[in-house]
N, C-alpha and C positions, 0 to 999 in steps of 0.2 A: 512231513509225514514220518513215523515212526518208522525203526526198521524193520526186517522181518531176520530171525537167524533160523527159519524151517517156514515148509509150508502150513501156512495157518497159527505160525506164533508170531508176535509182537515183540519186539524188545524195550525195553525201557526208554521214555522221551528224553534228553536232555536240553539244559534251557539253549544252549549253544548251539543245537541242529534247527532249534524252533526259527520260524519266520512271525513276522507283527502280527498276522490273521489268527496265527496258532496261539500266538502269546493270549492274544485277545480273548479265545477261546476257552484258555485255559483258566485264565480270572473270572470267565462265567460262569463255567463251571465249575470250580471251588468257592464262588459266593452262593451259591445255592441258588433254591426258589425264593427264598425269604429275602433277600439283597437283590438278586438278580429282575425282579420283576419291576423294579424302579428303573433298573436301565432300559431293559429291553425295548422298551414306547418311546427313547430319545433315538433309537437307530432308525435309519432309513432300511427298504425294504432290501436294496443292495448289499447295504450291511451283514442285516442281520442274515441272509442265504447265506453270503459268505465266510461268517464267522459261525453258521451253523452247521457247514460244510465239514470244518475243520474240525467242531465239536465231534460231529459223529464219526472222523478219522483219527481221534487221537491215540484212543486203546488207554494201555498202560503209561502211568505218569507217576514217579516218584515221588514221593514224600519229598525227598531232600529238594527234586527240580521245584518244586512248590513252592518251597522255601527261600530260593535263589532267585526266582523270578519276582516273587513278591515280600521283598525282604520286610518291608515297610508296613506288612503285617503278619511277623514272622512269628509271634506271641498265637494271632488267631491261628493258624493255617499248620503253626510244629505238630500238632496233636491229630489233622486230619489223614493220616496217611496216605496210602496212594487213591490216585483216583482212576476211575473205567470211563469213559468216552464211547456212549454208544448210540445208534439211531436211535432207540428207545430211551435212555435218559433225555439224549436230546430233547425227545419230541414231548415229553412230561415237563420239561423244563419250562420250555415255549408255552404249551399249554396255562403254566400257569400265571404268564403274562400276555399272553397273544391271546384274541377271539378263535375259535376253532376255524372256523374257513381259510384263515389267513397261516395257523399251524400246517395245515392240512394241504396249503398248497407250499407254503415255503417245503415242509417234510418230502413233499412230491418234488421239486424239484433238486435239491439235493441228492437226494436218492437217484435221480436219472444220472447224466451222462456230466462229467466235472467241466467245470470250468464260469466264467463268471457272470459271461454275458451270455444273451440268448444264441448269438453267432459265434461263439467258443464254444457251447455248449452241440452246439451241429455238427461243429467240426469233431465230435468227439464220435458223432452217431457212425456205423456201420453205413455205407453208403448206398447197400441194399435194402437196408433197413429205409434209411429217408428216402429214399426211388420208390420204393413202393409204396409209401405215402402222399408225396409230392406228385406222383402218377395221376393221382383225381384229383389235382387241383387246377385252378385256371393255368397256361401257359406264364400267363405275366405274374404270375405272383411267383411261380417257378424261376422265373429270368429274376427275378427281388431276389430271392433267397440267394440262388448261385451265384450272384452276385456279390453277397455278402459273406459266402464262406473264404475260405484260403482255394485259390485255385486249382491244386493239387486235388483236393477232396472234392470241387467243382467236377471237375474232368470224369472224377469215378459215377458220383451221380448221373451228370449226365449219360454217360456211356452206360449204365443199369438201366434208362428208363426207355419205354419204347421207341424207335426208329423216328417212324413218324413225328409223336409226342415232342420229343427231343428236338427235330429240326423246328418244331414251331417255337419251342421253349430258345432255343439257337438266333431265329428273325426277333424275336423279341429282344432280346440280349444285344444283338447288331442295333438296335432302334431305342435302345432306351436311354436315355438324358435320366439326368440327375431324380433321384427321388423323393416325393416330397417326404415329410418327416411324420405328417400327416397317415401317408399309407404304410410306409417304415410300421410306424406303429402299434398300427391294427394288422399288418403280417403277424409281426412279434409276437401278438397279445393273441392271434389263431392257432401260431405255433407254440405257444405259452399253455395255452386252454386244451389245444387239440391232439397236439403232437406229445409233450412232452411230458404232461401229465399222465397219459397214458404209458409213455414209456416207461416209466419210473413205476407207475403200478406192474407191467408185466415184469421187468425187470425183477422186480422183488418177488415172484411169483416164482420164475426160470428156473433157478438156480434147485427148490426145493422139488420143482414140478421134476425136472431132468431126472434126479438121483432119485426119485420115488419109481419110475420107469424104469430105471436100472436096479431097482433094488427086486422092483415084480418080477423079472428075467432069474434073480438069480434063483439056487436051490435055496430049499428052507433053513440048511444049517447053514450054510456061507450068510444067508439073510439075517440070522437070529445071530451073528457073530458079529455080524456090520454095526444093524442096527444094535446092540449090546455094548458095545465100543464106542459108536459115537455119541451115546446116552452118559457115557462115564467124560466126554469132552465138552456135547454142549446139547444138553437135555429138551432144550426145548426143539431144534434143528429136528433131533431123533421126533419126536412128537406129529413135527410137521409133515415128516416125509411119513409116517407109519398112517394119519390121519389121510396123506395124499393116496397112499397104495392101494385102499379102500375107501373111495369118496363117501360122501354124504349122502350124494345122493344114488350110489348103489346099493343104498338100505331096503330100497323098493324092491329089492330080490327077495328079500325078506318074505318070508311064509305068515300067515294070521298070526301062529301061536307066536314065532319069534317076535312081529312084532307088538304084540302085547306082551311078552319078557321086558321086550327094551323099554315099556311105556312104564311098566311099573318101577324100573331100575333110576328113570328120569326125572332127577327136578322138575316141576308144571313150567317152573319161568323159565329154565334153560330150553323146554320142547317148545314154548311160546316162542320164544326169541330165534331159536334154529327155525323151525316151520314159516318165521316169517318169509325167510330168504329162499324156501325149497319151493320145487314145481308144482303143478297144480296136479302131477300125478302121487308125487308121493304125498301130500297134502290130505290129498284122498285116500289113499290107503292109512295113513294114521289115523283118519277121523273115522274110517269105516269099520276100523279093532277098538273102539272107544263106545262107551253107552251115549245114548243123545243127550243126555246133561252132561256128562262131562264134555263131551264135544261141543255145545253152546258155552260152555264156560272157558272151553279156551279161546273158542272165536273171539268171545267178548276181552279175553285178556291180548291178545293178538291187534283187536281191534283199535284198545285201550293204550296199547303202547305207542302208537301213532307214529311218525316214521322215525328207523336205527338208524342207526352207522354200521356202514357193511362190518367194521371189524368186528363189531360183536355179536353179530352174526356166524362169520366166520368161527370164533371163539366156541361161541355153543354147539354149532354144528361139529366141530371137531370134539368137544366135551362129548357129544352122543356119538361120534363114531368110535371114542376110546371108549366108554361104556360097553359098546358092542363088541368091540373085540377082545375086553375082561369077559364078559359073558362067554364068547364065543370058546374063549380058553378053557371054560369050565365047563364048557358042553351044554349049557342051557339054549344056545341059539345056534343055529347053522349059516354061516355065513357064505355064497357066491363067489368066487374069484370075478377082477375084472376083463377077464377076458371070455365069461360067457360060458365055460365050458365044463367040465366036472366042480361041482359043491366042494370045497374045503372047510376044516373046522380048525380056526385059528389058534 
């Protein structure tokens, strides 16, 4: 892994700190999509987590380390200068040799908790965190799992999940003989599907959701100074938190006239594609600021898209909440706080 010489900077990789995963990594991603999409379909699915693990941990990497590592095509690669390693290159990479399903779950899993196998991968989890998921499962699949973590992490588990619970998860574990490979498996593949897909989406959520909470607490110049700052570090971060502190869907506080402001200010595709993912409350209130032809025309375009991908969802819905808060800036809309209480105009 690279190092860090501050909070939140990277320091330069060299070929000397690298390990074989990272090396491997590193040739992936300096062959590009155009080279790399030949290799990608000879990896096994072990593989490829693995060396996409690393992909999206590398950061910063030298030109020169480039050079050194892949002497043998020193002519290609002297002119590429440094490279960035990041979940979003990654996942653009894969894409363009992977089927989406297959992107979309390997990106999930990497993104969750490190490590290689599914039972490393547990032992990374919070123990409150897997107790209270392990809680609604049968006892004997509970005695599988603890079984298979490191005992130390065992212990904590079990000691998190209820009294009761626990002692029956406990008579199993006293009773259980060897397990077939058969049920091994299908554990795996529920805590693969159930568990840790999940995880890996909240996870990536936390981190923006938290600092948008902390950022609503503060006053408006401390907030206009934060958010200002970490726009000049990493633009899109600023985006996501400013887009969280004013959800999507507290647009429904919105008055008639604001929202006919916002509807004329909006792309048709971008209101199509957010509206697909909103409630059936605010659904209603844009369709009910809208003439009845134009509201049959978006149904039909709505209809016509047939099913998204949350992300892009997510995408437009934030594209209409930054709208709204230009507007709001200029006085044409009055926007809500989230906490219900006196009207703000952003």
């Amino acid at each position: 892994m690279s190092g860090r010489d501050g909070p939140g900077r990277r320091t330069m990789m060299t070929t000397s700190s690298m390990r074989g995963p990272q090396k491997a990594a590193l040739m992936m991603l300096a062959l590009g999509e155009e080279f790399g999409q030949h290799l990608w379909p000879l990896l096994d699915d072990e593989e490829i987590k693995e060396i996409s693990q690393e992909m999206a941990n590398l950061g910063n990497v030298s030109s020169e380390a480039v050079e050194k590592l892949f002497v043998e095509f020193a002519n290609q690669f002297s002119t590429t200068g440094s490279l960035m390693g990041t979940f979003e290159s990654t996942e653009r990479l894969l894409a363009k040799a992977l089927p989406q399903d297959r992107v979309d779950l390997i990106m999930e899993e990497i993104r969750g908790p490190a490590g290689r196998t599914m039972w490393d991968k547990l032992g990374n989890v919070n123990e409150t965190v897997l107790a209270n998921y392990l809680k609604n499962e049968y006892p004997q699949t509970v005695a599988v799992v603890l079984s298979k973590i490191r005992s130390d992490h065992a212990s904590r588990v079990l000691a998190a999940l209820p009294e009761e619970f626990a002692m029956e998860v406990i008579m199993r574990m006293l009773r259980m003989e060897s397990v077939q490979k058969e049920v091994l498996d299908k554990v795996e593949q529920t805590l693969r599907v159930e568990f840790m897909s999940n995880l890996a989406r909240t996870a990536r959520r936390d981190s923006h959701e938290m600092m948008a909470e902390i950022f609503n607490n503060l006053d408006r110049n401390t907030e206009n100074r934060f958010i200002a700052s970490l726009e000049e570090r990493n633009r899109d971060a600023a985006e996501r938190i400013k887009a969280l502190m004013f959800t999507f869907e507290d647009l429904i506080k919105l008055d008639p006239s604001g929202v006919q402001t916002l509807l004329r200010a909006v792309d048709k595709d971008k209101l199509a594609l957010a509206l697909k993912g909103a409630s059936d409350a605010l659904r209603d209130l844009f369709f009910s600021n809208m003439s009845e032809r134009a509201g049959k025309i978006l149904r039909e375009d709505m209809e016509a898209m047939g099913p998204v991908r949350l992300r892009d969802v997510d995408e437009a819905q934030m594209a209409m909440v930054n709208i709204a808060k230009d507007l709001a800036t200029k006085g044409e809309i009055i926007l809500a706080d989230n906490k219900g209480e006196d009207e703000l105009v952003y």
